[in-house]
GUTIKOL-69666 format. One record per residue (C-alpha): z, y, x; residue in one letter. Coordinates in steps of 0.25 Angstrom, whole numbers, padded with zeros to 4 digits, always signed. Example, Ala and Ser with C-alpha at 12.3 -4.5 7.8 and 13.67 -1.06 7.14 Angstrom:
2
+0031-0018+0049A;+0029-0004+0055S;
# end
This chain:
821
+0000+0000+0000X;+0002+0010+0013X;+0014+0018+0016X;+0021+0029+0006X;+0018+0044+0009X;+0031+0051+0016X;+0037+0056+0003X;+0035+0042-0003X;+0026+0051-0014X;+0013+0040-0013X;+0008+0028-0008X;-0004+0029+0003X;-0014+0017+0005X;-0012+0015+0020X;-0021+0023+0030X;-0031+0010+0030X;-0034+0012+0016X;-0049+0014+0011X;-0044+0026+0002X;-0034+0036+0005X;-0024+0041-0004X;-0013+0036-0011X;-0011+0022-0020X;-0013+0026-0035X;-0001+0017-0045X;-0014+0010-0050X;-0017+0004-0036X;-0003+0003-0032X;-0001-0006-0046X;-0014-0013-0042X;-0009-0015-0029X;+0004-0022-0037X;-0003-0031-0046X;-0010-0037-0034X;+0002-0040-0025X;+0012-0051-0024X;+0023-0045-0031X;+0015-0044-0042X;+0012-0057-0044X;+0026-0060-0043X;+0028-0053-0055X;+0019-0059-0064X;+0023-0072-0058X;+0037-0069-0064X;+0031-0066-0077X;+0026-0079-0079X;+0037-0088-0075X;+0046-0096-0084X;+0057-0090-0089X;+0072-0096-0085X;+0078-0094-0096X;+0077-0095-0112X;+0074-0081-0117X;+0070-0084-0131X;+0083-0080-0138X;+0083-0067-0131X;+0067-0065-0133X;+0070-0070-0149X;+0055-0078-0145X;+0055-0093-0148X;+0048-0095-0133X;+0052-0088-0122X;+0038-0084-0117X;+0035-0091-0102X;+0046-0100-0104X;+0039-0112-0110X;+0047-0114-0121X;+0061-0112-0114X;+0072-0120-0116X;+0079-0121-0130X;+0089-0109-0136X;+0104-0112-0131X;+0098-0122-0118X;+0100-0120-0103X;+0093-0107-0099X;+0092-0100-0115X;+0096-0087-0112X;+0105-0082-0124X;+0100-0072-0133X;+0107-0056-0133X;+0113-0055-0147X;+0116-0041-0147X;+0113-0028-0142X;+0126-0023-0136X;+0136-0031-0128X;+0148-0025-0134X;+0151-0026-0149X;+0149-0013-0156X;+0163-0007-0157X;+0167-0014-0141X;+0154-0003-0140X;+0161+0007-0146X;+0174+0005-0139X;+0167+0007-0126X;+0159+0018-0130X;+0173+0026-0133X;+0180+0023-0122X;+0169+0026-0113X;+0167+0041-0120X;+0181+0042-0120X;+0183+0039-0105X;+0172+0050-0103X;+0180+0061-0111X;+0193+0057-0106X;+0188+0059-0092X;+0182+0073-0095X;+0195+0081-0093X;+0190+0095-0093X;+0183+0092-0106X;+0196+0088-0113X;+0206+0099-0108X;+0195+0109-0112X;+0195+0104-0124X;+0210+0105-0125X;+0211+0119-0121X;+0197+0123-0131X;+0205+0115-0143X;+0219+0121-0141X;+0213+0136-0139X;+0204+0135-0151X;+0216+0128-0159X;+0227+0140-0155X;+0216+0151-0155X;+0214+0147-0170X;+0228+0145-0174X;+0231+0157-0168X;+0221+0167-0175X;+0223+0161-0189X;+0239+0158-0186X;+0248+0154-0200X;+0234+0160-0207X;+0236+0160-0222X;+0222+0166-0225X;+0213+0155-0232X;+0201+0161-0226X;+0207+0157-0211X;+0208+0143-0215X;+0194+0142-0217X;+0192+0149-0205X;+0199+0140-0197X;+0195+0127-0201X;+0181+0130-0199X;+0185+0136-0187X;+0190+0122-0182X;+0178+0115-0189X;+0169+0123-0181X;+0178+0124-0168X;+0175+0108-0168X;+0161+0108-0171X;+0158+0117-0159X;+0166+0107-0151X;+0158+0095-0156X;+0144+0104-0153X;+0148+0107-0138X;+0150+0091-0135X;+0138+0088-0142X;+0127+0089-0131X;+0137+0084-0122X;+0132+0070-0130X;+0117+0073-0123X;+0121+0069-0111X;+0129+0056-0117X;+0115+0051-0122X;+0110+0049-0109X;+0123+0037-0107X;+0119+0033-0120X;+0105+0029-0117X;+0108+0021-0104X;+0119+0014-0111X;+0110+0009-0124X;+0100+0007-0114X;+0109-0004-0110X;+0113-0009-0121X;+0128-0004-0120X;+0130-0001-0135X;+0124+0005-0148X;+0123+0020-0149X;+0133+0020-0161X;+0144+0014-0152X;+0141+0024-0142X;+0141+0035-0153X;+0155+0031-0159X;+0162+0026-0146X;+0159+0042-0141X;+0164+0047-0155X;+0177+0040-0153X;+0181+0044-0138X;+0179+0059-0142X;+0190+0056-0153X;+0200+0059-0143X;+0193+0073-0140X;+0191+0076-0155X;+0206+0076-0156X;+0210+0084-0145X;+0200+0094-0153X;+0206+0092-0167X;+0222+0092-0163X;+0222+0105-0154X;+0214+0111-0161X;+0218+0106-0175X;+0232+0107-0174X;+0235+0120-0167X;+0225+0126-0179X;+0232+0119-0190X;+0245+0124-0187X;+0244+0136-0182X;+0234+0142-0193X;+0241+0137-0205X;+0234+0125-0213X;+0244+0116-0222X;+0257+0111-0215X;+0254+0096-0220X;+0253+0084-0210X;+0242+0079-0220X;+0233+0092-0219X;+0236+0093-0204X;+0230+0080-0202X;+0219+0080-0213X;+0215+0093-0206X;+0212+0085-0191X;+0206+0075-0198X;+0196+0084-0203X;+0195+0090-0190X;+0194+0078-0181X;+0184+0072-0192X;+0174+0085-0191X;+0176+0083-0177X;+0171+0071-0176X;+0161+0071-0184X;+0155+0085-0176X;+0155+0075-0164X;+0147+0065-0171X;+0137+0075-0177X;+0135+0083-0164X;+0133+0068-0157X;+0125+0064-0166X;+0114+0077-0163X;+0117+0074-0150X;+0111+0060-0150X;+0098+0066-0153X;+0096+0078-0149X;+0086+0079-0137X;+0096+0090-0129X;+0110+0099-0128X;+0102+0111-0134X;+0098+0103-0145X;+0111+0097-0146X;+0117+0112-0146X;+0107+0117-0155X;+0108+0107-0165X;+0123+0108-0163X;+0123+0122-0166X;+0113+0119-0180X;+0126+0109-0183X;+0137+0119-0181X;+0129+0128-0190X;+0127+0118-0203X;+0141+0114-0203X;+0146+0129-0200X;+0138+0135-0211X;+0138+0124-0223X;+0154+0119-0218X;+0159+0131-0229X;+0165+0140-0221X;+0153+0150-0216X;+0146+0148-0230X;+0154+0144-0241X;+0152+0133-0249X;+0148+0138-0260X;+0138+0148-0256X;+0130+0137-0247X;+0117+0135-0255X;+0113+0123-0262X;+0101+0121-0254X;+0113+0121-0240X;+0124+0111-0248X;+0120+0100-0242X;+0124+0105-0228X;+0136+0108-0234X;+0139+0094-0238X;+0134+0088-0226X;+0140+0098-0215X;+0154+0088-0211X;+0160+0103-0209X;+0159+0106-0221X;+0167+0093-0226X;+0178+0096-0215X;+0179+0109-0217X;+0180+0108-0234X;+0191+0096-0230X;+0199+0106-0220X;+0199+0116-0232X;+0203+0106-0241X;+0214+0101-0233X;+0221+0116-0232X;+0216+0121-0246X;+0221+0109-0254X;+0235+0106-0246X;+0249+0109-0252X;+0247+0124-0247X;+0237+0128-0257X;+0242+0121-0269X;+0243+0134-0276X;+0225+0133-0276X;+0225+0144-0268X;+0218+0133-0257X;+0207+0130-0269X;+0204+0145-0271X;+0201+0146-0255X;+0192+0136-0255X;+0186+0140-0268X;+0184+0154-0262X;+0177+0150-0249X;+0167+0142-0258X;+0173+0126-0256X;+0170+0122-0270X;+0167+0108-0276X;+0158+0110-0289X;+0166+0122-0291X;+0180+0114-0290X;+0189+0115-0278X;+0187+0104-0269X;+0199+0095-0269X;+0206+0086-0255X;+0197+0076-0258X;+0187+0082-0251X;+0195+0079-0238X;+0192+0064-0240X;+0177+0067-0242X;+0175+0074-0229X;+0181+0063-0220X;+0171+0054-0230X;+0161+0063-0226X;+0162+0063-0211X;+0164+0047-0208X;+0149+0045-0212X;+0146+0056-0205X;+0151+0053-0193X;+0145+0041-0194X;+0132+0045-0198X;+0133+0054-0186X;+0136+0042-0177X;+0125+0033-0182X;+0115+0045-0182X;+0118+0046-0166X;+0119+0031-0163X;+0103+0032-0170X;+0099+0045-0161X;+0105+0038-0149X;+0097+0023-0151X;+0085+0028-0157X;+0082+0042-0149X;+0080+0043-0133X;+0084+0056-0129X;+0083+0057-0113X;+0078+0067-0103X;+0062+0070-0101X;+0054+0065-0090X;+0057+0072-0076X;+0049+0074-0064X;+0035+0078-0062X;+0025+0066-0057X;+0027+0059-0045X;+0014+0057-0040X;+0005+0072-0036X;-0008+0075-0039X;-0019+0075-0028X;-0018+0088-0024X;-0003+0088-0022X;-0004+0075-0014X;-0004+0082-0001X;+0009+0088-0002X;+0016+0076-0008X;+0011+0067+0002X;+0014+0075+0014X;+0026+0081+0021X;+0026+0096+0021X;+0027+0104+0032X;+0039+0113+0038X;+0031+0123+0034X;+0032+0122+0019X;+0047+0125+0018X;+0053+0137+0019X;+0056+0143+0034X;+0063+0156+0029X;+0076+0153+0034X;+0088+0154+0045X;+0090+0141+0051X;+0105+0139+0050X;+0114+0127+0058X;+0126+0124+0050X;+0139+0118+0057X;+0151+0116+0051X;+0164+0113+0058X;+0177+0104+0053X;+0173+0106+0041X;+0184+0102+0029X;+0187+0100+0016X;+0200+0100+0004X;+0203+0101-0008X;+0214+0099-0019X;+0216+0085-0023X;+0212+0082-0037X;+0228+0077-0039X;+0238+0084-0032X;+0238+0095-0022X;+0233+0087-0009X;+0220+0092-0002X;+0210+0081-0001X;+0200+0084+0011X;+0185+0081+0008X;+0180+0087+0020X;+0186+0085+0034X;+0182+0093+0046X;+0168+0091+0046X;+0158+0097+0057X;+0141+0097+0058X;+0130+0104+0059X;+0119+0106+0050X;+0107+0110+0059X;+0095+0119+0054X;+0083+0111+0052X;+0091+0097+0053X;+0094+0089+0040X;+0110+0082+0038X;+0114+0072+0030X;+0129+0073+0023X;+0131+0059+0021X;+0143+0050+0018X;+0152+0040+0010X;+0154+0046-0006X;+0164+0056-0006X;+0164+0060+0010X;+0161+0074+0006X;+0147+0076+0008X;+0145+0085-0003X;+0158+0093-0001X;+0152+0094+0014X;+0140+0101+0009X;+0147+0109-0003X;+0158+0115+0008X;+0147+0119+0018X;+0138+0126+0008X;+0150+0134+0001X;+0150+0127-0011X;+0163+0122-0011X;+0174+0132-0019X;+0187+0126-0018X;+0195+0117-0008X;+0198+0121+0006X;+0187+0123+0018X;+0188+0124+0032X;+0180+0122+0044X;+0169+0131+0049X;+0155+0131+0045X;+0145+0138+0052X;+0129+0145+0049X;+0123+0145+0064X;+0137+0148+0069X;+0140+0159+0059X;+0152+0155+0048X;+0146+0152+0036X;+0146+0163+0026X;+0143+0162+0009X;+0133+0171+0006X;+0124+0170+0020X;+0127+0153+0018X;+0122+0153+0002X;+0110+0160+0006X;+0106+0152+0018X;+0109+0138+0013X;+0105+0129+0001X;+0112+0118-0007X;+0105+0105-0015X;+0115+0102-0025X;+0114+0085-0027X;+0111+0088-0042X;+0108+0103-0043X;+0104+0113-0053X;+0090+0119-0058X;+0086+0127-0069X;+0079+0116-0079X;+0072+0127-0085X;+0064+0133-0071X;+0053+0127-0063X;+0055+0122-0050X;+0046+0133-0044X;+0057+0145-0053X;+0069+0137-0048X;+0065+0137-0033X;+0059+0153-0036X;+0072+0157-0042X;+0080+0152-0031X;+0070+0159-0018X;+0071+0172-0026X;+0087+0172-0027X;+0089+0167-0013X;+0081+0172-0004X;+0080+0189+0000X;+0068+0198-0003X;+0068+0201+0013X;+0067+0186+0014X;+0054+0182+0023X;+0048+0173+0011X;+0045+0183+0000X;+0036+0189+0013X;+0029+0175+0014X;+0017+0171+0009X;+0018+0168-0005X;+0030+0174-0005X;+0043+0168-0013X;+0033+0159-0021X;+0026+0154-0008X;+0042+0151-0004X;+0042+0144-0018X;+0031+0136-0015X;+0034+0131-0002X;+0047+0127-0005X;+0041+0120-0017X;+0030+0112-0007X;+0041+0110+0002X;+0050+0101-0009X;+0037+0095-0016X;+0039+0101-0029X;+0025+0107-0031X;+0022+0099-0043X;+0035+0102-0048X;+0036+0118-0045X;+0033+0123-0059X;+0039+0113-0067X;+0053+0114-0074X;+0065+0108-0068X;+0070+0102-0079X;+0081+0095-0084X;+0086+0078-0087X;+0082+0084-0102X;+0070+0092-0102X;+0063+0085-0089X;+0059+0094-0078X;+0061+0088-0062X;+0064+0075-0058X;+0079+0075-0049X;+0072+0073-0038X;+0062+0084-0040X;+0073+0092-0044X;+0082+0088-0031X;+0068+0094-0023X;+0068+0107-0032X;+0086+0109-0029X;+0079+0109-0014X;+0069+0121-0016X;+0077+0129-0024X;+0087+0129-0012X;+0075+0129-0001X;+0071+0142-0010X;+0080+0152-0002X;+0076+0146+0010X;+0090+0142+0017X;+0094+0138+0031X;+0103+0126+0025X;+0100+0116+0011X;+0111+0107+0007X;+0109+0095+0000X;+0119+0087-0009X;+0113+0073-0012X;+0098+0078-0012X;+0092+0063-0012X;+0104+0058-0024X;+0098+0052-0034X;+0082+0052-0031X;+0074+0039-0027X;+0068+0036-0013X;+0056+0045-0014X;+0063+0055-0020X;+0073+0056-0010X;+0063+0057+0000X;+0056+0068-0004X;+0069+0077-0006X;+0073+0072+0008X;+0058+0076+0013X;+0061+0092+0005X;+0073+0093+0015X;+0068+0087+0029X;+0057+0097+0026X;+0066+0108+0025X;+0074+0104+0035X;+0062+0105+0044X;+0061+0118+0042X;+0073+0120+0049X;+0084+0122+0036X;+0098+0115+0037X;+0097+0104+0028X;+0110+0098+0023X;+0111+0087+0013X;+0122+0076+0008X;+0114+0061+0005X;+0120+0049+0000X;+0113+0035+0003X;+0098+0040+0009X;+0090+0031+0012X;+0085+0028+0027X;+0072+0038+0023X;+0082+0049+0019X;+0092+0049+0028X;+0082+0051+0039X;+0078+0064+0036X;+0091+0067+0040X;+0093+0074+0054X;+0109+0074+0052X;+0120+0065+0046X;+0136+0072+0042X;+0141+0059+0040X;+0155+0060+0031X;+0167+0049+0026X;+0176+0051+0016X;+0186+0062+0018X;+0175+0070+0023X;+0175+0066+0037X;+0165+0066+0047X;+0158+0052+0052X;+0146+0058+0059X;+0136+0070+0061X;+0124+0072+0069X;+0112+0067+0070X;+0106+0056+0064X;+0094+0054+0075X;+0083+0046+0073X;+0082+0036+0063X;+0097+0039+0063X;+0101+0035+0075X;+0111+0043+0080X;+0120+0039+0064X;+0117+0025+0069X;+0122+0025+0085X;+0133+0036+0081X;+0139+0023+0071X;+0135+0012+0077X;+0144+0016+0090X;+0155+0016+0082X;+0154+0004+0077X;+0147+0002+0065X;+0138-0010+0062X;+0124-0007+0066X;+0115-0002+0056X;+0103-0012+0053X;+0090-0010+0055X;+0084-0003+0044X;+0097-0002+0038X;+0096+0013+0031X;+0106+0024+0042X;+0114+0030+0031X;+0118+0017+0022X;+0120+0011+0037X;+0129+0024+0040X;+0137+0025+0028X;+0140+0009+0030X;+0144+0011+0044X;+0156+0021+0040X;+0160+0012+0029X;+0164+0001+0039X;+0177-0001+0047X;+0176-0003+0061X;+0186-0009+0065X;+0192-0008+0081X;+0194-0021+0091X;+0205-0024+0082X;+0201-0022+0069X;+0212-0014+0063X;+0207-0008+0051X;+0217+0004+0054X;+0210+0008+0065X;+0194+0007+0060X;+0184+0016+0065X;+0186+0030+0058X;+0172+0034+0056X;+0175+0051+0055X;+0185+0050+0068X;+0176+0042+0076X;+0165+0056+0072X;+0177+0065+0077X;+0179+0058+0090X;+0163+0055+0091X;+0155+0063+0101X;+0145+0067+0091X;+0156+0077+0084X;+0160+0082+0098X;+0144+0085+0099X;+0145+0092+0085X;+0157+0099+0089X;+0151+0106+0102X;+0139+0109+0094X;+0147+0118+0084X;+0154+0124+0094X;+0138+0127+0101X;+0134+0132+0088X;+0144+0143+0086X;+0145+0146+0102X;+0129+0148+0099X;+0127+0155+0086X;+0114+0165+0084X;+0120+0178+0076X;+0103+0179+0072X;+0106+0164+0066X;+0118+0169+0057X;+0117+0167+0040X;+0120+0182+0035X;+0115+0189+0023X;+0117+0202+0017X;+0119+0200+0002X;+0125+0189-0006X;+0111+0186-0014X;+0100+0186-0008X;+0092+0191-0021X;+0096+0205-0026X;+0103+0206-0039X;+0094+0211-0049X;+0083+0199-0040X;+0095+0190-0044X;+0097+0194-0060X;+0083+0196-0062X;+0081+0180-0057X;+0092+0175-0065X;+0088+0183-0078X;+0074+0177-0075X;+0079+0165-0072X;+0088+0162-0084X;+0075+0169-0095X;+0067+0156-0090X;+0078+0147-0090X;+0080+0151-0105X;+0066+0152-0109X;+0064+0137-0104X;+0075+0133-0113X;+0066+0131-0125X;+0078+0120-0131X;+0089+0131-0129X;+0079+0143-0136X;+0073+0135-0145X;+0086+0127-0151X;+0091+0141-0153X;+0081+0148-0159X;+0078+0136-0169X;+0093+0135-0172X;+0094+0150-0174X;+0084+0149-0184X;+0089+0140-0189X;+0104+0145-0192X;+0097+0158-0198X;+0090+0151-0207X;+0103+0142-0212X;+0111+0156-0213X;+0102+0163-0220X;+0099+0154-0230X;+0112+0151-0234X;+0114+0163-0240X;+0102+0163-0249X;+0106+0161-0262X;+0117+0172-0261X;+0109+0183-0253X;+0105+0190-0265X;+0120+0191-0272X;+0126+0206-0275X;+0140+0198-0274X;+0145+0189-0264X;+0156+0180-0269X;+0168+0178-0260X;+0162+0165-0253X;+0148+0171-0252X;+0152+0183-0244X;+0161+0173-0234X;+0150+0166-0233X;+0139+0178-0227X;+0150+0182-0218X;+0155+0168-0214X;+0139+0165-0211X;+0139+0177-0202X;+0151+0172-0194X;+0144+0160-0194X;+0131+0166-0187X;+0136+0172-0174X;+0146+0158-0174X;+0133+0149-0173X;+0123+0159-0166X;+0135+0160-0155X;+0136+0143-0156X;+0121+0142-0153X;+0120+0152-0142X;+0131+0145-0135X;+0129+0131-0136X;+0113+0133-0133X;+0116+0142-0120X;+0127+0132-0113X;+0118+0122-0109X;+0108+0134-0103X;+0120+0140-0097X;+0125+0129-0090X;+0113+0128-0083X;+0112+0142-0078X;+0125+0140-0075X;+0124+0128-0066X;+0113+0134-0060X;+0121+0146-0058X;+0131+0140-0050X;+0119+0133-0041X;+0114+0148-0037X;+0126+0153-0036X;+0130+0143-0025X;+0118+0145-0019X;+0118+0160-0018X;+0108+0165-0026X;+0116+0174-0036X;+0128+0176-0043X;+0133+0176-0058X;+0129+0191-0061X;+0116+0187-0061X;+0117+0175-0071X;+0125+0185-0080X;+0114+0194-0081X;+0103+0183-0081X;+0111+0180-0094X;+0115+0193-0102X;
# end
C-alpha cells in the first residue's frame, strides 16, 4: 500500500508505483477484498455454528448449523426472556439511589437552597406578619405557588444534560425509561421538603393562617403536591425538548398559563369561556382553589365572612361557594397528573433521540488544498514578531490549607528548570505530582496558597503585566465563543493583544496577513470561516477546536505557549497533527511548554526536554532528553532501573521505572532508592544549578519583558471589540432571539385576549377591576422571567469566556459592562 504522509492525512502508492498520488477508499476497499484477511472473513461466515441459536433467533433452524441440535440439548443456547435484568421496581430502586447519591453529593446546591428557602420564608412572613387583611392571603399563597414554580423551571434544563446518561444507559439495556423517570422523581423528594418545610413553615406561622395541626398539614400537603408535580411537568418538557432555551422558553410559556388561569392575576369568574379549559387544566389552579379553601372554610371563618372573600375574588362554583370537598379533588387531580407526566416522559425519552449535531468538517482535502495537507510548513509560516525569552525558575514550592484542619499540604517542593527559547519541554508524571499546578504557578494563575522561590524572564524577575502580555496559556478544555468563526476568534484576539506600533500591522497583508498565517500554520484553512460550535449545534471537532485554542494564543504573537494536556482526548492522527502545530512554533524560536500524560513514542519525540515529577511535587529528573531519548534512558538506567526493551515506548518505560523499588545489597525495603533524592544528589542538578546562576550572572538589560501599559489595545479599541464582539454573539443566537420574540408574542396575545368580553364595559365589577390591574403586575413578572432565564445561558458563556481573557491580559471588566449596557 506504501507508506502514510508525515501528518498521517493520506495514504501514497509507494515511489514505484505506475500512478502518483494518493490511494482513493474505493482502491483501498479493493485492495481489501482481495487480501487474505478478507478471505478470513468470509470463511468465518460460512462456518457451522457451536451452539444452538434457535431459541434466541425464534427460527426453527438456525441458518449454517445443519439443523442443530434439539432445544434443552448439549450446546442449545437458552433464549433472553426479558428485556432488562433487574425487575421493574429493583430498577426503580437503583435508579433512586443513584440520583440520590448524586444530589447528596452536591453540597453547594443543597446549602444554597437552604439559605434561598429560609430567606424567602422569613422575607415573606416578615412583610405580611399576623396580617388580618383577606387580600394578603391570597397574596401570599400565590406568592408561594409561584415561589415553587420558579424553582422547578430553574432545574429543568439541568434534565438536558441527564439525557445524554439516559441514552447510554437504555442503549445497554439498564432499565426502561419510566424506571429511570420515577427512580429521579423519588430522590429529589428529600429536596422538595427542605423546600416546602423552610419555606412553609416559617410562612405559616408568621403570617397568620389558621392555628390548627390539621390546616397546617393540609396546607404542606398541597405544597409539596404542587411541587412535585411542577418537577414532573417541567421533566416532562425537558425530555423532549431539543435544547436549555427551548427548555427555558417553553418554561416561561408554563409559568405563564398557570399564573394567569390559577385565579389570582385574572379572576375566575372573569376568565372567558373560550380560556375555562386552561383554568380546569392548570394543577395551580387546583392548588391554589385547595389552599384558599383550607384557610377560608377553617373554624376562623365560620361567621361566612371566608365564603364572601372568595366570593369576592370570583372563586365560584355554579354560582355556590365551593365547599372542602374540593381539597380532596385537587390531590385526585394531581395523581393522574403526575402520572400522566411521567409516562409522557418515559415515551419522549424511548421514542425521541435528541443528541448533539454532527461536528467537524471533512477529513479528506480537496486537490487544490493537497499541497499544504501533505507537507510540512515552513518556519517561515509562523509568526516571528517576538522576544525570544528563556524562562528559569529556581526552588520553586507550593502550599495550601488542607481540606480538613489547618495543616499546609505541600504540592509543589522546590522545583528548579529552565525553559529555553526555541526548545519544546515535557511536564510529565504520575497523576497528582503537580504537573498542572506547575504550569498554573509559573504562569500566574494560581490566587491562593503560598509561593516561594524565584522565577526568572532572561534573568529579569517576572512581572504580571509584562508576563501576560508576552506569554500564552492552552487550557486542556478551554473556551470559545460557539457563536464566531475561527477566523473572528483568532482576529479578536491579535486585535486586543498586540499594539498599533506592533511590527505586524506594518507587514504585508497587514493584521489579516498575520490571521492567515497563523491559520496556515495550524492547518485550519478549511475550517477558518466556519462556526465554532457547540456538542448542540455542531461546529469544530475537539481536535479541530484543540488547534483553534492554539491560534488564538499564537495570535498575540508570545515569546512563551503553555499547554495543559494538548493531545488529551484526541486519536493518534489527531495527536500528531497538534504535536506537528507546536514543533512548528517551536521552530520559530518560542518557549513552548506543555503537561502530557501517556504520548505515545511519536509524540514524546517531539519533545527537546522532560520536567519529570512524583507525588508531592518532587523532582525526579530535568534536562535533555537527546536522541531517540537517550540521555532519560542512560540517566535511569544508571540507577538501576530494569533496561528498557527494544521498541519499548521511552515514556511508558519511564514512568514504569520510578514505580519500581530498587532495593540495595540487602534488600531492605527501608532503604529503596529515593527517585527525587537520587536527582538532588545527581550531577545533572549540580549542571542545572550553575546554569541558573550563568543565566542571572549573564542577563541582556536589551532582553528584558517590560511594557508601558496594562493592555496592550486602548480602551475605546478594547469597548468597541467587546461591544462588537457580543452584537454578533447575539445575532448568531437565533434559538435565544427567536424563543423570545415568538414567546413575547405569544404572552401579548394571551393577555389581550382575556379581556375581550369586558373591554367595552362603562362599569367594572370588584373582580373585574382586580383583574386588569392584577394582569398588569403579572406583565412585568413574566417579561422579567423571560428575560432572565433566556440571558443565563448567553451570559455564562461570555462569562466563561471572560475569565479566559482576563487571565490572558486582553481586557478587563469595564469593558464587558459597557459591551452589555
Amino acid at each position: 500500500l506504501g507508506v502514510s504522509s508525515s501528518d498521517r492525512h493520506l495514504l501514497y502508492r509507494g515511489e514505484g508505483s505506475a500512478s502518483g498520488g494518493a490511494h482513493t477508499t474505493e482502491e483501498l476497499a479493493e485492495l481489501f477484498r482481495g487480501s487474505q484477511e478478507y478471505a478470513k472473513v468470509e470463511e468465518g461466515l460460512r462456518a457451522e455454528w457451536d451452539e444452538d441459536w434457535r431459541g434466541v433467533l425464534g427460527n426453527a433452524t438456525a441458518p449454517g448449523s445443519g439443523g442443530g441440535e434439539d432445544e434443552g440439548g448439549p450446546g442449545h443456547v437458552e433464549r433472553y426472556s426479558q428485556k432488562y435484568k433487574n425487575p421493574f421496581w429493583t430498577s426503580v430502586v437503583l435508579n433512586m439511589k443513584r440520583s440520590f447519591k448524586l444530589w447528596k453529593r452536591d453540597r453547594t446546591f443543597i446549602r444554597a437552597g437552604i439559605i434561598k428557602n429560609l430567606a424567602m420564608g422569613l422575607s415573606v412572613g416578615a412583610v405580611f406578619l399576623n396580617t388580618n387583611v383577606n387580600s394578603s392571603f391570597f397574596g401570599v399563597l400565590f406568592q408561594g405557588n409561584l415561589f415553587i414554580m420558579l424553582g422547578a423551571m430553574t432545574s429543568a434544563p439541568d434534565k438536558v444534560d441527564d439525557r445524554a446518561i439516559f441514552y447510554k444507559h437504555a442503549d445497554s439495556n439498564f432499565y426502561p425509561a419510566l424506571a429511570y423517570i420515577i427512580g429521579q422523581a423519588l430522590a429529589l423528594i428529600p429536596q422538595m421538603l427542605i423546600d416546602v418545610l423552610l419555606f412553609g413553615i416559617c410562612v405559616y406561622w408568621m403570617v397568620g393562617f389558621v392555628a390548627t395541626a390539621k390546616g397546617f398539614f393540609i396546607y404542606l400537603a398541597l405544597f409539596f403536591s404542587f411541587n412535585f408535580t411542577m418537577g414532573q411537568l417541567f421533566g416532562c418538557l425537558a425530555s423532549f425538548a431539543p435544547s436549555r432555551t427551548v427548555v427555558q422558553a417553553g418554561g416561561a410559556l408554563i409559568l405563564l398559563l398557570n399564573t394567569l388561569f390559577c385565579g389570582y392575576i385574572v379572576a375566575p369568574t372573569v376568565i372567558p369561556p373560550y380560556y375555562i379549559w386552561l383554568y380546569w387544566s392548570m394543577p395551580l389552579s387546583w392548588v391554589y382553589r385547595a389552599l384558599l379553601l383550607n384557610e377560608f372554610t377553617s373554624k376562623d371563618y365560620q361567621d361566612g365572612s371566608g365564603d364572601e372573600a372568595m366570593e369576592a375574588f370570583g372563586f365560584l362554583h355554579n354560582n355556590e361557594p365551593y365547599s372542602r370537598d374540593w381539597i380532596a379533588y385537587c390531590f385526585a387531580y394531581l395523581l393522574p397528573f403526575c402520572g400522566l407526566c411521567m409516562i409522557l416522559s418515559a415515551v419522549c425519552l424511548t421514542k425521541l433521540r435528541l443528541e448533539g449535531a454532527q461536528t467537524g468538517t471533512p477529513d479528506m482535502p480537496t486537490e487544490e488544498e493537497e499541497g499544504d495537507t501533505v507537507h510540512e510548513l515552513s518556519q517561515d509560516d509562523t509568526p516571528q514578531d517576538f522576544v525570544p525569552v528563556n524562562l528559569s525558575f529556581e526552588n520553586l514550592s507550593y502550599e495550601v490549607k488542607a481540606s480538613k484542619g489547618s495543616e499546609q499540604v505541600t504540592l509543589l517542593d522546590n522545583i528548579s528548570g529552565i525553559f529555553q527559547a526555541g526548545r519544546m519541554c515535557a511536564l510529565m508524571g504520575e497523576s497528582g505530582a503537580g504537573k498542572t499546578t506547575l504550569l498554573d504557578v509559573i504562569s500566574m494563575r494560581k490566587q491562593s496558597g503560598n509561593i516561594t522561590g524565584d522565577i526568572k524572564l532572561n534573568g529579569f524577575p517576572q512581572e504580571a503585566i509584562g508576563f501576560r502580555r508576552c506569554s500564552g496559556y492552552v487550557e486542556q478544555f478551554d473556551v470559545q465563543s460557539a457563536e464566531l468563526t475561527v477566523r473572528e476568534t483568532i482576529r479578536f484576539s491579535a486585535e486586543l493583544r498586540l499594539e498599533s506600533s506592533d511590527p505586524v500591522y506594518d507587514s504585508e497583508g497587514g493584521i489579516e496577513g498575520h490571521i492567515d498565517t497563523i491559520i496556515k500554520a495550524l492547518e485550519l484553512t478549511r475550517e477558518a470561516d466556519v462556526l465554532v460550535g457547540s456538542e448542540d449545534d455542531g461546529g469544530l471537532t475537539f481536535e479541530q477546536k484543540k488547534r483553534l485554542s492554539i491560534a488564538v494564543e499564537l495570535a498575540a504573537s508570545p515569546s512563551i505557549v503553555f499547554l495543559d494536556e494538548p493531545t488529551s482526548g484526541l486519536d493518534a492522527r489527531a495527536a500528531m497533527l497538534v504535536m506537528s502545530g507546536l514543533r512548528k512554533i517551536c521552530d520559530s524560536g518560542r518557549t513552548v511548554v506543555a503537561t502530557i500524560h501517556q504520548p505515545s513514542s511519536a509524540v514524546f519525540d517531539k519533545f527537546d526536554d522532560l520536567l519529570l515529577l512524583k507525588k508531592g511535587g518532587k523532582t525526579v529528573f530535568f534536562g535533555e532528553l537527546g536522541p531517540c531519548s537517550s540521555n532519560l534512558v542512560h540517566y535511569f538506567e544508571g540507577l538501576g532501573c530494569s533496561p528498557m526493551k527494544k521498541g519499548e515506548n521511552p515514556a511508558t518505560w519511564m514512568l514504569n521505572a520510578i514505580a519500581e523499588k530498587i532495593m540495595p545489597a540487602g534488600g531492605d525495603e527501608r532503604f529503596a532508592l529515593d527517585f527525587s533524592a537520587a536527582w538532588q544528589d545527581s550531577q545533572n542538578n549540580q549542571d542545572l544549578k550553575d546554569r541558573l546562576t550563568e543565566i542571572i550572572e549573564s542577563k541582556d538589560e536589551a532582553l528584558e519583558i517590560k511594557y508601558g501599559t496594562q493592555f496592550a489595545a486602548s480602551r475605546g479599541q478594547r469597548n468597541t471589540l467587546m461591544a462588537r464582539r457580543l452584537v454578533t454573539i447575539y445575532w448568531r443566537s437565533p434559538a435565544y432571539n427567536l424563543s423570545r420574540m415568538m414567546l413575547s408574542l405569544l404572552i401579548a396575545t394571551l393577555l389581550s385576549t382575556v379581556f375581550i368580553p369586558i373591554r367595552r364595559k362603562e362599569v367594572l365589577e370588584e373582580a373585574e377591576m382586580v383583574s386588569y390591574l392584577s394582569t398588569i403586575f403579572i406583565s412585568f413578572i413574566i417579561i422579567g422571567v423571560l428575560s432572565i432565564t433566556s440571558v443565563l445561558p448567553v451570559m455564562l458563556s461570555i462569562r466563561d469566556m471572560y475569565y479566559r481573557h482576563k487571565e490572558a491580559g486582553m481586557l478587563d471588566s469595564r469593558s464587558v459592562a459597557r459591551a452589555l449596557a
